[in-house]
VOPAGU-2260 file (C-alpha; in pm, 1 decimal, decimal comma):
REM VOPAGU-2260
SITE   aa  ch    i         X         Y         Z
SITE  UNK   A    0   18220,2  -13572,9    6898,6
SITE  UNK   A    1   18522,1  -13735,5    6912,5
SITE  UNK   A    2   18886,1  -13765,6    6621,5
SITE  UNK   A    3   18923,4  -14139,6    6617,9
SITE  UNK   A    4   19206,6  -14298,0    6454,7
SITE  UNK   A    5   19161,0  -14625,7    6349,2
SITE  UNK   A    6   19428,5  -14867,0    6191,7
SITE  UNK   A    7   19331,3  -15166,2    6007,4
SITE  UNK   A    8   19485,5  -15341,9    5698,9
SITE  UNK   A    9   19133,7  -15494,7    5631,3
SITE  UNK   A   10   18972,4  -15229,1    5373,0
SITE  UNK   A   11   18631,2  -15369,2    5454,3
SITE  UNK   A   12   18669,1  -15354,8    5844,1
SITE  UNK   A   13   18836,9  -15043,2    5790,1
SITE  UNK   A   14   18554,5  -14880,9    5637,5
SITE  UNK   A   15   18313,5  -15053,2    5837,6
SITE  UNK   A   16   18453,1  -14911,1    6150,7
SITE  UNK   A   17   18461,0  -14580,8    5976,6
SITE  UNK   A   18   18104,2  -14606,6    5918,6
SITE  UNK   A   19   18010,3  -14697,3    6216,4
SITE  UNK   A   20   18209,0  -14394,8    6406,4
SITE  UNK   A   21   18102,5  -14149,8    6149,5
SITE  UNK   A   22   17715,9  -14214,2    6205,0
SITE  UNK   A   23   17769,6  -14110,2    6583,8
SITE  UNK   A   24   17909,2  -13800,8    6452,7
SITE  UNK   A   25   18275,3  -13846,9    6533,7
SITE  UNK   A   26   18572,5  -13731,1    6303,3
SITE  UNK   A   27   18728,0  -14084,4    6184,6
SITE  UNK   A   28   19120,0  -14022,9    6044,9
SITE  UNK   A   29   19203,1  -14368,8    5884,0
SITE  UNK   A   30   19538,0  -14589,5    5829,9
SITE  UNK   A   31   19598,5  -14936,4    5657,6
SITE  UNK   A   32   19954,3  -14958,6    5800,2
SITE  UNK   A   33   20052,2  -14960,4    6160,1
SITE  UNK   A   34   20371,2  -14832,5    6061,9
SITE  UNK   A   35   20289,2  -14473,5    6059,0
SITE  UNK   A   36   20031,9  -14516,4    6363,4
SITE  UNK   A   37   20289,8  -14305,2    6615,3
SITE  UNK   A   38   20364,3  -14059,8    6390,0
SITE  UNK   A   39   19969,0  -13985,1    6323,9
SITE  UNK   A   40   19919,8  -14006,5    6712,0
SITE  UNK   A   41   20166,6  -13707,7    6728,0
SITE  UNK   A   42   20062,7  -13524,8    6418,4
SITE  UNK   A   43   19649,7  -13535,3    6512,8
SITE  UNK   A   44   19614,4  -13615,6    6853,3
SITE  UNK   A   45   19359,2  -13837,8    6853,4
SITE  UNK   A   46   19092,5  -13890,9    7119,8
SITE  UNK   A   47   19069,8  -14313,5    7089,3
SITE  UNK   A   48   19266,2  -14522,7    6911,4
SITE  UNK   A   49   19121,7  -14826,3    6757,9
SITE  UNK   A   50   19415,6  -15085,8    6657,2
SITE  UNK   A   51   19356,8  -15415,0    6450,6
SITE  UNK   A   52   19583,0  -15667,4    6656,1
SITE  UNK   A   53   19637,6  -15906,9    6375,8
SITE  UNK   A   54   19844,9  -15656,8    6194,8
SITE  UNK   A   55   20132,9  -15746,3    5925,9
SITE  UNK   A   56   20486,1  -15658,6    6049,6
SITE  UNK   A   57   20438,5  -15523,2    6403,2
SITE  UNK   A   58   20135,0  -15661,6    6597,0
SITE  UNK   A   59   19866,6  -15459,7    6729,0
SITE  UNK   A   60   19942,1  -15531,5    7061,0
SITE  UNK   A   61   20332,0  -15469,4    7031,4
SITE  UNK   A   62   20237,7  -15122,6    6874,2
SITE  UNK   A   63   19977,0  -15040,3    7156,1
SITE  UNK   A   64   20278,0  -15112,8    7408,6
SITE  UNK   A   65   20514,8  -14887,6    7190,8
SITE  UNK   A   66   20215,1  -14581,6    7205,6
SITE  UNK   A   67   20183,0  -14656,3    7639,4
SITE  UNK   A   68   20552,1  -14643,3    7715,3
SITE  UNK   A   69   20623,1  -14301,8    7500,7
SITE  UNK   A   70   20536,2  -14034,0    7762,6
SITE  UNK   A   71   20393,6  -13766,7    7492,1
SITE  UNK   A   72   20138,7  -14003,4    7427,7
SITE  UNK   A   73   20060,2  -14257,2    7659,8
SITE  UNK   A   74   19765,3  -14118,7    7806,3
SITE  UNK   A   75   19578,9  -14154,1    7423,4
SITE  UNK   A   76   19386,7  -14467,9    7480,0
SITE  UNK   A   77   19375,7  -14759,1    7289,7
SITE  UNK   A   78   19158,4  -15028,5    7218,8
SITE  UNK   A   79   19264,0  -15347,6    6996,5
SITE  UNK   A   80   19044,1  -15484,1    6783,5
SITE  UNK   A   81   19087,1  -15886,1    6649,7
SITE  UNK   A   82   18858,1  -16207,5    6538,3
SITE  UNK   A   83   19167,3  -16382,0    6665,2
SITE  UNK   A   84   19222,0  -16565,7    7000,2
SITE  UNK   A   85   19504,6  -16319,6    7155,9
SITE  UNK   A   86   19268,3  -16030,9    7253,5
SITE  UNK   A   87   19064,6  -16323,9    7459,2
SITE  UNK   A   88   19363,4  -16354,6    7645,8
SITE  UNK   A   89   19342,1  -16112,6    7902,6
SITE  UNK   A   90   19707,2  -16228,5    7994,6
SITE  UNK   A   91   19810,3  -16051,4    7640,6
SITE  UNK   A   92   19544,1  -15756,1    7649,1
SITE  UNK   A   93   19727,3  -15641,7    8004,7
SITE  UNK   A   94   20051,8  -15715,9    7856,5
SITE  UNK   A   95   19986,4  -15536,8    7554,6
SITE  UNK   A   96   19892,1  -15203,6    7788,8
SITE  UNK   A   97   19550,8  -15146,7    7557,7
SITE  UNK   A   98   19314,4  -15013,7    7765,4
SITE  UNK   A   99   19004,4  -15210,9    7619,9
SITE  UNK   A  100   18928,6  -15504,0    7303,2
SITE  UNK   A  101   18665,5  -15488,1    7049,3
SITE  UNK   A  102   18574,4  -15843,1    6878,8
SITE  UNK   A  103   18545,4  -15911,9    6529,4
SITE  UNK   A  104   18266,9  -15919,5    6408,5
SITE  UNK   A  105   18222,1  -15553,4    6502,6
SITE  UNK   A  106   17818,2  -15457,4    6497,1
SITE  UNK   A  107   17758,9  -15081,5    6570,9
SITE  UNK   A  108   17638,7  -15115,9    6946,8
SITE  UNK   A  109   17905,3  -15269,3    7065,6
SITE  UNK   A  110   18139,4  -15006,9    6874,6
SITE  UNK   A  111   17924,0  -14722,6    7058,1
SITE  UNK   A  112   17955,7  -14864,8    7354,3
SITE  UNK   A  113   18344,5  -14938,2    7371,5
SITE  UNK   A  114   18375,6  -14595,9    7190,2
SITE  UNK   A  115   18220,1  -14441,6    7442,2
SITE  UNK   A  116   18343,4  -14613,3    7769,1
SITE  UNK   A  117   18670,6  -14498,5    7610,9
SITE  UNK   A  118   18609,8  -14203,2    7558,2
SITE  UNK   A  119   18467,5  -14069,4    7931,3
């Protein structure tokens, strides 16, 4: 069991992905705003972070490089999560620092499976 924090400003992928994580028993905290995603890193420590890229404001990508250059939490790893072209890039994905993508439509074995390559 795992505390996964996902952000998405999609309710229904939000609560899909919530779903999904909460069925293989792990502890799911929950954001519609990227803006606040640091902050809740620090607060709650989460194990995996699972970041929409296509994100209003600051992208998913640019926050996942803001989360791998701050020492106290760099080491929290972060996969992006998109229907859009950029996370097929793996040009941006390295760029970006995430450590893994997860493709839109999300079904539930390929969430278990990046969850838990992430998580090892």
């Amino acid at each position: 069991m795992a505390l996964v924090l996902v952000v998405d400003d999609d309710t229904l992928s939000l609560q899909l992905l919530e779903l999904m994580l909460k069925r293989e028993q792990h502890v799911v905290l929950t954001s519609a705003s990227n803006t606040d995603t640091v902050d809740l890193i620090y607060q709650h420590q989460p194990d995996l972070v699972i970041l929409n890229d296509n994100m209003p404001h600051v992208s998913g990508g640019e926050m996942c490089k803001r989360i791998k250059t701050d020492p106290r939490i760099c080491q929290t790893p972060v996969v992006l999560t998109s229907a859009g072209q950029r996370v097929r890039d793996p040009n941006y994905v390295r760029d970006s620092r995430a450590d893994g993508v997860l493709y839109k439509p999300c079904v539930a074995a390929d969430v278990r499976t990046c969850v838990n390559q992430h998580l090892r």
